[in-house]
C-alpha positions as CSV (number, residue, x, y, z in Angstrom):
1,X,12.0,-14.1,-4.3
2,X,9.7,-11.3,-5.5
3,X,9.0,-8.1,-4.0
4,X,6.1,-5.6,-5.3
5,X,7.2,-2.4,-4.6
6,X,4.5,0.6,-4.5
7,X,4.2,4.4,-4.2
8,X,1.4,6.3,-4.0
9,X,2.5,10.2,-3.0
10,X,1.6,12.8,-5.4
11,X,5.6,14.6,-4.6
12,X,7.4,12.9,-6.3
13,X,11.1,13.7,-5.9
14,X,10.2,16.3,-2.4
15,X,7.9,12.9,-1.1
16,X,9.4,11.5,2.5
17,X,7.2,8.2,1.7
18,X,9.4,7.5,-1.6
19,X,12.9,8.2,-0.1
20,X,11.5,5.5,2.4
21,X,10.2,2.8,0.0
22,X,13.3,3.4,-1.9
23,X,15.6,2.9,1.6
24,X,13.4,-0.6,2.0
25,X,14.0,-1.7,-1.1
26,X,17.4,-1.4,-1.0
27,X,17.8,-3.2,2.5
28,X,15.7,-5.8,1.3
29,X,17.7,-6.5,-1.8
30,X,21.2,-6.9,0.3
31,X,18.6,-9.1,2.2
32,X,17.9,-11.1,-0.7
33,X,20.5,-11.2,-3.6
34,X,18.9,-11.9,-6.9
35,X,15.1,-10.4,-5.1
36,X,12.8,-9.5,-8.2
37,X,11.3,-6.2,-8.1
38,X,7.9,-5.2,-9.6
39,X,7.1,-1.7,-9.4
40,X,4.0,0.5,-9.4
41,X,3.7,4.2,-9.2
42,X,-0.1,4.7,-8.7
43,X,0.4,8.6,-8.6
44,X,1.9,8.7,-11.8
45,X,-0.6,5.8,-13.2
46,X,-3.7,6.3,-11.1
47,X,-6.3,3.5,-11.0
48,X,-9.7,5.4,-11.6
49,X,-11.8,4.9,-9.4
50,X,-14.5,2.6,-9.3
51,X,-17.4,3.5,-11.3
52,X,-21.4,2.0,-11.9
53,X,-19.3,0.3,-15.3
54,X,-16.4,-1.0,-12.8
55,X,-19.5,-2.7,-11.3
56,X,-21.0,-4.1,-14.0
57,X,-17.9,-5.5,-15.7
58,X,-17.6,-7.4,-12.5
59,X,-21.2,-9.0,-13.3
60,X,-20.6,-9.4,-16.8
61,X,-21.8,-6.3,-18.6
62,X,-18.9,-5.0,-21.0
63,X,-18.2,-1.7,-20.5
64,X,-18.2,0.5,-23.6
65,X,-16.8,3.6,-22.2
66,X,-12.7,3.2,-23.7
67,X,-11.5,4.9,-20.4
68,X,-13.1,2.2,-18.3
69,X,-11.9,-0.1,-20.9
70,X,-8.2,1.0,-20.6
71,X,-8.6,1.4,-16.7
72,X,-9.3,-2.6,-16.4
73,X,-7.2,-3.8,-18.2
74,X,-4.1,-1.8,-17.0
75,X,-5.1,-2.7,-13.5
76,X,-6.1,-6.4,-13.9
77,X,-2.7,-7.4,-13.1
78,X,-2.9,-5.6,-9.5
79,X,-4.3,-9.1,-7.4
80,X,-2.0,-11.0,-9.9
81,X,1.5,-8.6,-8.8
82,X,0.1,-9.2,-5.1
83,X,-0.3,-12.7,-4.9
84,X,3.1,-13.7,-6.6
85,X,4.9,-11.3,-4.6
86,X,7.0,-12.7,-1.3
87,X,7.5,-9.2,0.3
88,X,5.3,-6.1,-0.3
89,X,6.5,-2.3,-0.1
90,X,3.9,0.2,0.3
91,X,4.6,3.8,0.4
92,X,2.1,5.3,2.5
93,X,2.0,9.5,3.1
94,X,-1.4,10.5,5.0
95,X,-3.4,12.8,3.1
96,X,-6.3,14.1,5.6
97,X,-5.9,11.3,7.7
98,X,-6.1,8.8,5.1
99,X,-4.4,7.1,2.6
100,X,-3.7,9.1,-1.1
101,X,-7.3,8.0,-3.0
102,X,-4.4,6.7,-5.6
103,X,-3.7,3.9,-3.1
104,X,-7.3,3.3,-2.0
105,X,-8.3,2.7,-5.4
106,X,-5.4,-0.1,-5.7
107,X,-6.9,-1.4,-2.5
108,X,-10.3,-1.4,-4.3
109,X,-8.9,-3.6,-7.0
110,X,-7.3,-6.2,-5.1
111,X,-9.6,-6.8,-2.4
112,X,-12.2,-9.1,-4.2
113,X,-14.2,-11.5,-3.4
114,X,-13.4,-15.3,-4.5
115,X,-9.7,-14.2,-5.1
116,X,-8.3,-12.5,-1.8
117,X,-11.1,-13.5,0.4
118,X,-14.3,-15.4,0.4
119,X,-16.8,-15.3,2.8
120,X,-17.7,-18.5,4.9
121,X,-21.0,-20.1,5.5
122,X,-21.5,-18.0,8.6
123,X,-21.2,-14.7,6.5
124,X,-17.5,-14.4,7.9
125,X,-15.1,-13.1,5.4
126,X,-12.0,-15.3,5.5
127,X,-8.4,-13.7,4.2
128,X,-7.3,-16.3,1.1
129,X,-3.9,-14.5,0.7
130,X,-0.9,-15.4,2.9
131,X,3.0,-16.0,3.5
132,X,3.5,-12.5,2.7
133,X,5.8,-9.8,4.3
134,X,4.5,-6.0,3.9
135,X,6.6,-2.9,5.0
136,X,4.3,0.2,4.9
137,X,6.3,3.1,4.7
138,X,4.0,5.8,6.4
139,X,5.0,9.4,6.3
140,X,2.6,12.6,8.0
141,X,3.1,16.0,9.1
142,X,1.7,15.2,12.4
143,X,2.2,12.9,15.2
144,X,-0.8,10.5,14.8
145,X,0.8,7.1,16.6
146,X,-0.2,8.1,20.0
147,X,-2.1,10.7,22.5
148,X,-5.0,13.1,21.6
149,X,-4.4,12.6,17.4
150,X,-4.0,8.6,17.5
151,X,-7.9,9.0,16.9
152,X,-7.6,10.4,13.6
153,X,-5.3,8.0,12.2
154,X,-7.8,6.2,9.5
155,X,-3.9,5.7,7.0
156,X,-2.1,3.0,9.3
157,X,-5.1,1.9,10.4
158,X,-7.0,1.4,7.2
159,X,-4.0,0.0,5.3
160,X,-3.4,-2.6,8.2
161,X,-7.0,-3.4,8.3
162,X,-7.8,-4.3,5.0
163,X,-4.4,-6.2,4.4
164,X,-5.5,-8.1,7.2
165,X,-8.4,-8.8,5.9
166,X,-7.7,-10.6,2.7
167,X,-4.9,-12.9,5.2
168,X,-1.9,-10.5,5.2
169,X,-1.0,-9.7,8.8
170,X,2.9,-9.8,8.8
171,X,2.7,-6.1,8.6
172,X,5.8,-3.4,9.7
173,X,5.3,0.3,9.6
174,X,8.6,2.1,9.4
175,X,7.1,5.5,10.4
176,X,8.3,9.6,9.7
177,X,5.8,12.0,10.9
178,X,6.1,15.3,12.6
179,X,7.3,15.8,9.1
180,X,6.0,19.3,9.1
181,X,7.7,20.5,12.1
182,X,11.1,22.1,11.0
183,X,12.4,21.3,14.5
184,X,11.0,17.6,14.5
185,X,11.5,16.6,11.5
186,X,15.5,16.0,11.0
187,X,15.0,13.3,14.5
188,X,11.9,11.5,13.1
189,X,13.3,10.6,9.9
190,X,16.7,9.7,10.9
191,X,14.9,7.2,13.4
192,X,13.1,5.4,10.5
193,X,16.5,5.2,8.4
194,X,17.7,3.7,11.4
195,X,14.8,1.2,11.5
196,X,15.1,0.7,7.6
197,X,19.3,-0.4,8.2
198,X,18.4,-2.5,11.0
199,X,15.9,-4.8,9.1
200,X,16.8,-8.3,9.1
201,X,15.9,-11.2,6.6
C-alpha cells in the first residue's frame, strides 16, 4: 500500500496540524506493515501559484520564464503521487478561514480536467479518481465545526469539496481547534490523539 502524506502549515516544529499528520501516519503504518510513504511539505516547497504562463503551458505555449519552468516541473508529479496513493494525509491548519494558499495551490495542480475529472455531455463534472482513503488533519484557533462560526468554515469545507469533486469522498477529519484558547486547548487536542489511536484498518 502507498500513502501520500502532506503538510501545508507555515510552523513548522510549533504547527498542531504536523504533530497530527505525524500521529496518522504513524497509526496508519501499525495499520499497514510495509505501507510506502511519499511525502510533501508544500510550506517548505511551495507550488507557485498559477500564473497567465501556468495557463498557457496548459495549451501548449512553452513558458520561457525559468521560475515557471522549474515550478512545472517540480510539481508535475503532484496528480501522479495522488492517483498511486491508497491512503492520503492532509495536514490542514486554517489560515483566515481557509486553507494555507501553499495547499490551495497543490489543489490547483491536481484538480484537472481529463485526469481527475471530466465533464460529461450534460456539462456535469464527473470525479475520475477513486478507492482512496483521506485523513485531513484540521487544526484552528477557533471553534468553527458548529454554532454561530460553522459559517466561516471555507478550510473543511473547501478541502472536502474539491476532493469530492475529482471522486474522493472517503474523507475523515481528525479535528483540534480552540487551539488558541489556553484553557481549551490541552482537551481538544487530547481528543483528536484519542481519535488518531482509535483508527482502525
Amino acid at each position: 500500500m502507498k500513502l501520500l502524506h502532506i503538510d501545508s502549515s507555515i510552523l513548522g516544529a510549533n504547527s498542531i496540524s504536523r504533530k497530527l499528520t505525524a500521529s496518522i501516519v504513524q497509526r496508519q503504518k501499525a495499520l499497514h506493515p510495509g505501507l510506502e510513504v511519499t511525502y510533501l511539505d508544500l510550506a517548505a516547497a511551495a507550488p507557485m501559484h498559477l500564473s497567465p504562463a501556468h495557463i498557457g503551458a496548459m495549451f501548449g505555449t512553452a513558458p520561457t520564464d525559468p521560475a515557471v519552468v522549474a515550478d512545472i516541473a517540480a510539481t508535475a508529479p503532484f496528480i501522479d503521487q495522488l492517483l498511486a496513493a491508497d491512503i492520503i494525509v492532509i495536514g490542514a491548519p486554517m489560515y483566515n478561514f481557509a486553507p494555507p494558499s501553499q495547499l490551495k495551490a497543490w489543489i490547483d495542480r491536481v484538480l484537472a480536467a481529463g485526469k481527475t475529472f471530466r465533464y460529461g455531455a450534460d456539462g456535469v463534472p464527473v470525479g475520475l479518481v477513486s478507492g482512496k482513503k483521506v485523513f485531513i488533519a484540521s487544526s484552528r484557533g477557533g471553534a468553527y465545526h458548529e454554532g454561530k462560526l460553522a459559517a466561516l468554515d471555507h478550510q473543511e469545507a473547501y478541502l472536502k469539496a474539491a476532493l469530492g469533486f475529482i471522486g474522493i469522498t472517503d474523507v475523515t477529519v481528525i479535528r483540534a481547534e480552540t487551539m488558541a484558547v489556553p484553557d481549551l486547548k490541552p482537551a481538544a487536542l487530547a481528543a483528536a490523539e484519542a481519535q488518531i489511536a482509535a483508527l482502525a484498518a
